[in-house]
N, C-alpha and C positions, 0 to 999 in steps of 0.2 A: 289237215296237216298234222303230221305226227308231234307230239307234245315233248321239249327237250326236257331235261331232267337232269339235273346235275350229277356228278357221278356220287353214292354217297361211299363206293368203294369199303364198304365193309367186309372183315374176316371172319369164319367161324370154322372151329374147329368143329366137323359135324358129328353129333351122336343122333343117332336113328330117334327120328323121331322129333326133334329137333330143327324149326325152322330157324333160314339164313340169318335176315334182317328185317326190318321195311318194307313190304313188298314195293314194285314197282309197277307198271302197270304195261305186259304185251311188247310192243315194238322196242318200249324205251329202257330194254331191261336186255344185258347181257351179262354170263357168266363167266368166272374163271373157277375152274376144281383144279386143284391142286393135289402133291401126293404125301405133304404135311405142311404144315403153316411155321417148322422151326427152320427145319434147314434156310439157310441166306440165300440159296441161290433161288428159293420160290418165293423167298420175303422179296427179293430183288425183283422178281415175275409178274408178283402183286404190283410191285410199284410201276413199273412200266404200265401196265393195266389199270390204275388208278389214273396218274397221269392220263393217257390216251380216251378214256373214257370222259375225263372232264372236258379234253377237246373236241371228242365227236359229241357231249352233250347226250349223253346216255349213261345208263345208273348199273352201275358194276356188283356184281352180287358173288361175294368169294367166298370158296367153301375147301375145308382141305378134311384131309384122312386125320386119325389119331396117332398113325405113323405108316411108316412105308411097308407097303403090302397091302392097305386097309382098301380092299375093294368096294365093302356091303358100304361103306361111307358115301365112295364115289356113287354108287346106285343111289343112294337116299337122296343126293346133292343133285342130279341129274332130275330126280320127281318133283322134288322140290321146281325147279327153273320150269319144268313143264307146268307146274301148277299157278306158277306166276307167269304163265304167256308170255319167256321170255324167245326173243329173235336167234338165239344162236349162244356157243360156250365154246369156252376153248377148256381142255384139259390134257394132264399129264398124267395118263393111266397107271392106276397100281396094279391093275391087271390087265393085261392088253388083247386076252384075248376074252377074257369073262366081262369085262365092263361092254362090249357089242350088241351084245342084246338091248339095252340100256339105251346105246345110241340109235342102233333101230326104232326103238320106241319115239326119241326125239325129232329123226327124221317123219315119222308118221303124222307130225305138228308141224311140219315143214321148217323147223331149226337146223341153221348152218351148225356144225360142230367142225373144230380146228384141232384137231392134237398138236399140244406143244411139246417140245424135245424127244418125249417116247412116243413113237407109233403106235396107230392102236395094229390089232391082229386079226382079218389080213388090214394092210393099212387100208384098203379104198374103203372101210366102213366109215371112216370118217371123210368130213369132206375136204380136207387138206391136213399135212402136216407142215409145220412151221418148227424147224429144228437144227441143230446142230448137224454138221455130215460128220457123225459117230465116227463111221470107220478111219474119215479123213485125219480126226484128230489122232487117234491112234495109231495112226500112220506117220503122219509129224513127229508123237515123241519115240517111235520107233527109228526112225531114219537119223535123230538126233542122236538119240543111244549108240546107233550103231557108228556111226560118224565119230563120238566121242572114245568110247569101247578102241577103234580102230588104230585110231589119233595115237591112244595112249598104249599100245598094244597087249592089250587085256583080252584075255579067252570071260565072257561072261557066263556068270552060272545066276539066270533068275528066277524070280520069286513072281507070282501070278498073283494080285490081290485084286481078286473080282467084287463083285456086289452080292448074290444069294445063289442059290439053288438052283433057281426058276429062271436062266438062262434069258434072261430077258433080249429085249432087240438092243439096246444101250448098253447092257450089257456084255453082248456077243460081240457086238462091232466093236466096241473100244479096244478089248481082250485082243479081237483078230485082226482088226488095222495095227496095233502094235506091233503082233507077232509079223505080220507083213511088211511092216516099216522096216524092222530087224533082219530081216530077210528069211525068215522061216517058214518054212512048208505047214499051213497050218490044217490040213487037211480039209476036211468040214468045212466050210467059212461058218456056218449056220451054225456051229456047238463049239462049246468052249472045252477044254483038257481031252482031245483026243490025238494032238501033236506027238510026235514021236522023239523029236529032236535033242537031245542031250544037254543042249546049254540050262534047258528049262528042270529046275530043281523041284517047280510043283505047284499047285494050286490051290487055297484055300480062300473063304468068302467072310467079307467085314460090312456085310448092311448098307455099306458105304457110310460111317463111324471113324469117328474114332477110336472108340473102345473097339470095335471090330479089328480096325486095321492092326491095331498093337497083339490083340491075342493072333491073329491070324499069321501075322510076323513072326510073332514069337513061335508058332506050331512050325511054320516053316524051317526057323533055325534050328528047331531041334533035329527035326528031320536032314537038316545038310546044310553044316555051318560056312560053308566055303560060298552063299549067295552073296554077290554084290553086287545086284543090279535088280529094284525090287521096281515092275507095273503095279502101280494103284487106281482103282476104278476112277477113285475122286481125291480130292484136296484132303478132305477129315479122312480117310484112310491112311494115306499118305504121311499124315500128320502121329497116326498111332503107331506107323509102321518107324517114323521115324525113332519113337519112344524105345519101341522096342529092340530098335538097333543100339539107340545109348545106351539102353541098361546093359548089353552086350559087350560093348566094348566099339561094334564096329560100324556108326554112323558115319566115321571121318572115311574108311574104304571100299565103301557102298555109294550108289547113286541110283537116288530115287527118282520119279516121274508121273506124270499125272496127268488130271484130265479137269480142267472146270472154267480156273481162270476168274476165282474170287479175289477179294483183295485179300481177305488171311491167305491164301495161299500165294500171291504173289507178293506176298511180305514173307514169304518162305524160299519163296525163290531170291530174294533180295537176301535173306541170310543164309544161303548154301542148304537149307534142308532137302528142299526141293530142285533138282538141276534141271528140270525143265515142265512145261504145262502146257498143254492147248484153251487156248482159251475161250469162251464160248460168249453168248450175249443175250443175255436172259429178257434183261428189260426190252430190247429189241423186238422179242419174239413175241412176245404178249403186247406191246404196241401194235406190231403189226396187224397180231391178231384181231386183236377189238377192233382195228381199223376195218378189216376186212371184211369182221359181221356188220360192223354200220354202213360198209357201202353196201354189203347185202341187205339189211334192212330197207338201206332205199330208192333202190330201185335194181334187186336180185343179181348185181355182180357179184361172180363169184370167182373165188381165187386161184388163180393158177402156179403150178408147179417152177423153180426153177430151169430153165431146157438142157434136157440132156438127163434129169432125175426126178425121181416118185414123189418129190418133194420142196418146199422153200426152204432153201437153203439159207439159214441167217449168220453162217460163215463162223472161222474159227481161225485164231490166232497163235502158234508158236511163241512162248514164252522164256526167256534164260538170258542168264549172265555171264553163259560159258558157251559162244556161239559158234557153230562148228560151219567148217565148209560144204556148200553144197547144201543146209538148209535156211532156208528164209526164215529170220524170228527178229523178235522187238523183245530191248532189254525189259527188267523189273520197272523203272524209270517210266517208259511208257504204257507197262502193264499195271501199275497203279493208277493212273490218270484215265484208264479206260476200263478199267474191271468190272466185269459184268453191265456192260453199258448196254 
């Protein structure tokens, strides 16, 4: 009989070289990699995984990057689990298509692997993802926008506040479920700033930060002060872009938008910074997960897709206090009492 083990859910921030915690021992050992141990919304990840581990009676071994982008992290965190015989991991790839190889290695030891929120590249290398539908959320605060835009009859001129460079999948789709929500031709679905459409004043990248979102704000206003309607990747973007609009002057004539669905950010939407969020469910997704490697563990069920998409769908919620017709949302009121659940 496989030996239970309580979960001891510990974190580490990994440097090469560098073992997790305690080993566990084979069947009784599953992991979570993460793509840093600060941001709330993985601290929020963790806990669901901590939690869920202590139910299914298995020892939770958490490992995150030193910040986002830290691929070689996730490799070292991935040998690590292979070295402790662990049953399976879920992860949130910092690189989605170079961390592959990695997983192929783990499949070779017969470990379930589960991507949580970001896909890996192509996705079937993993053997499920468990995630947000990206596009869908960006389609919510886009339809809101446009809904609200209409209402009040305002021509928008917006501001694009992505995540990096490296066009990620979470990052694509948020970008282009918005620009879709809004009703814009966004060419590509698959790349982000190839649109042609006039409303859009332009596109700059904030880490998904604070400090990002505010300088990247800021670059946009100089370039074309007449923006008042700014996409942000995430909540702390959001949160910079909003700074950068006060020091401006023009917070009160702008209306920002978002994508996460933490409680700082729905305490944003409760004071007008934020007019609207998708909201997402972190702790959910990593329950699920760990559940998923322990009925694989025992006796090799393995998980299936939502029907109809490449994926589990762990759903997303419409957030605001300024709710327009024609889209379905739950005020701040209820988006505190469920935030990141």
């Amino acid at each position: 009989m496989r030996r239970k083990m309580l979960a001891a859910g510990c974190a580490v921030t990994l440097v090469l070289g560098t073992a997790a915690c305690n080993r566990g021992t084979g069947e009784d050992v599953v992991g979570l990699i993460t793509k840093t141990d600060t941001n709330p919304f993985f601290v929020q990840m963790r806990k669901g995984a901590q939690s869920e581990a202590k139910t299914q009676g298995v020892e939770l071994q958490s490992f995150a990057g030193k910040q986002d982008g830290d691929n070689e992290a996730q490799v070292q965190a991935i040998e690590n689990l292979m070295s402790f015989g662990a049953k399976g991991f879920l992860i949130t790839p910092n690189d989605s298509k170079a961390i592959v190889p990695s997983i192929d290695k783990a499949h070779e030891q017969d470990m379930l692997v589960i991507a949580l929120d970001t896909p890996v590249d192509p996705p079937n290398a993993a053997d499920a993802t468990f995630a947000t539908d990206n596009y869908q959320a960006g389609k919510l605060i886009g339809q809101w926008a446009k809904a609200k835009f209409a209402k009040d009859g305002k021509q928008a001129r917006i501001a694009m506040l992505d995540l990096n460079a490296n066009q990620v999948s979470v990052d694509v789709k948020r970008d282009q479920g918005f620009l879709d929500g809004f009703g814009i031709d966004v060419g590509d679905p698959n790349k982000i700033g190839d649109e042609n459409d006039p409303q859009i004043a332009g596109h700059d990248v904030t880490d998904g930060a604070e400090d990002g979102g505010r300088t990247a704000m800021e670059n946009l206003l100089q370039k074309d002060s007449t923006i008042n309607l700014v996409y942000t990747i995430n909540e702390p973007a959001a949160a910079g872009a909003y700074l950068a609009l006060q020091a401006a002057g023009k917070e009160k004539d702008t209306v920002i938008v978002s994508i996460d669905g933490g409680c700082p950010g729905v305490d944003n939407v409760s004071k007008g910074i934020i007019g609207a969020t998708s909201m997402q469910f972190p702790l959910k997704m990593a329950q699920l997960g760990i559940n998923a490697i322990a009925a694989y563990a025992k006796d090799g069920t393995r998980p299936q897709a939502t029907p109809g998409k490449d994926f589990y769908d762990t759903g997303t919620q419409l957030i605001t206090d300024d709710p327009q017709a024609g889209v379905e949302a739950k005020d701040s009121t209820w988006g505190k009492q469920n935030c990141w659940g």
